[in-house]
N, C-alpha and C positions, 0 to 999 in steps of 0.2 A: 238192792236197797231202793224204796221209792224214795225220788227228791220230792220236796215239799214245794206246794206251790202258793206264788203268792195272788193277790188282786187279780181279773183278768186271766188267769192261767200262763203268767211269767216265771220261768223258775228264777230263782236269786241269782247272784254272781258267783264264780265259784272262790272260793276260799285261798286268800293267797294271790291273787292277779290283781292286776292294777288296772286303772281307769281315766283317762281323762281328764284334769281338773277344771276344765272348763265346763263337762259334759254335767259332770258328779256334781257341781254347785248348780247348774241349771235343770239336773236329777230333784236336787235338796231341796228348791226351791227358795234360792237364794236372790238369783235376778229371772226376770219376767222372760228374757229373752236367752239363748245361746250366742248371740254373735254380741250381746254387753257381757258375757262373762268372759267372754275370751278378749275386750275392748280393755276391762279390766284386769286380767291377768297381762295380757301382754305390753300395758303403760307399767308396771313391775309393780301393780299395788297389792300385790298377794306373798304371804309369807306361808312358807310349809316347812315345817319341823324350824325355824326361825334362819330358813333360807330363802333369800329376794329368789322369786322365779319371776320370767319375762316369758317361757313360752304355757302357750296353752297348751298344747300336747305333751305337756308335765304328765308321768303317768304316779298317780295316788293309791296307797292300798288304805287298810283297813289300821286303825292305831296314829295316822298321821295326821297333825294338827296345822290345821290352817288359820292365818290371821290375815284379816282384810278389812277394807272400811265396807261399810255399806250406809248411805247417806248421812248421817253425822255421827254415826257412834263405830267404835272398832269391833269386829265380832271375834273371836276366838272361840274355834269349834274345833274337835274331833271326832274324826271318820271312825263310824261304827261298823256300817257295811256297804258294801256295792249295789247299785241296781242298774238293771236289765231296760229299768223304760222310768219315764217322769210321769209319778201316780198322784193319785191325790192328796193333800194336804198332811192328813195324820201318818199316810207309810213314809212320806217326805221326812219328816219326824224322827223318824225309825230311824233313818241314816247317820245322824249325826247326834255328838252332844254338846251340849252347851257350855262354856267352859268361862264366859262372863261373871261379874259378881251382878247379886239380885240386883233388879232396879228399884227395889224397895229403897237402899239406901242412899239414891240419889235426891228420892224425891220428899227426904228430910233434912234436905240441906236450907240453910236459910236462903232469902234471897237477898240478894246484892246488889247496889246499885246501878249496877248493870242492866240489872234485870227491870227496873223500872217502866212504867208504860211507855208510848212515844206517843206523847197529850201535846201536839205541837199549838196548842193554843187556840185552836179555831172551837167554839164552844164550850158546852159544860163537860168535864170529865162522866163519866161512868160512875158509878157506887164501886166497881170494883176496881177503877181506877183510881179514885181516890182511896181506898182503902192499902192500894198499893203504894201509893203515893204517901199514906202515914207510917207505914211499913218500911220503907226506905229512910225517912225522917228521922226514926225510931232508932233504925240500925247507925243511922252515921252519927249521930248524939252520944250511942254505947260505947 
């Protein structure tokens, strides 16, 4: 039976074996480097099947979910398949799925005063500062 080959002439992982988890998020393209993925697994900020792991040589197969932060937002992915080497961008892709809700519906949230410029007074605000600036006004009145 021929095995199929991918990018390069890499055959795939085979079916059933485990991997790495430090290796397999620096595979996905998850962190830029291997020795920050393994910086981050091993401070425990990685969750797999919604178990704290601390080492990096966690072995991951295919079906298991991992959760982690990745600079401010939490990612919740699962493992689709194993690779052999870290390819480009879209076979990256291919490994995993995305298990987040859209970012569509964050970005109809209103804003909060919170979220207001930081106009510490030194000149004229912005157009779009002021405009945020009535927008804040607006919402603390309602």
């Amino acid at each position: 039976m021929a095995e199929t080959q991918g990018k390069g002439g890499q055959p795939p992982a085979p079916t059933g074996s485990k991997m790495r988890v430090d290796k397999w998020l620096w595979h996905a393209r998850f962190f830029k480097t291997r020795s920050l993925a393994t910086k981050i697994v091993g401070a425990g900020h990685l969750r797999v099947n919604g178990d704290k792991i601390s080492k990096s040589s966690y072995g991951i197969g295919e079906g298991d979910v991992l959760t982690f932060a990745q600079g401010k937002q939490v990612r919740v992915i699962r493992v689709v398949a194993l690779s052999t080497r870290r390819g480009p961008a879209d076979e990256a892709q291919r490994l995993y799925e995305d298990l987040d809700p859209p970012k569509e519906a964050a970005d109809n949230v209103p804003q909060t005063p919170s979220a207001a410029p930081k106009f510490d007074g030194k000149g004229r605000p912005s157009k779009k500062d002021r405009r945020i600036l009535d927008q804040t006004r607006r919402s603390m009145l309602d």
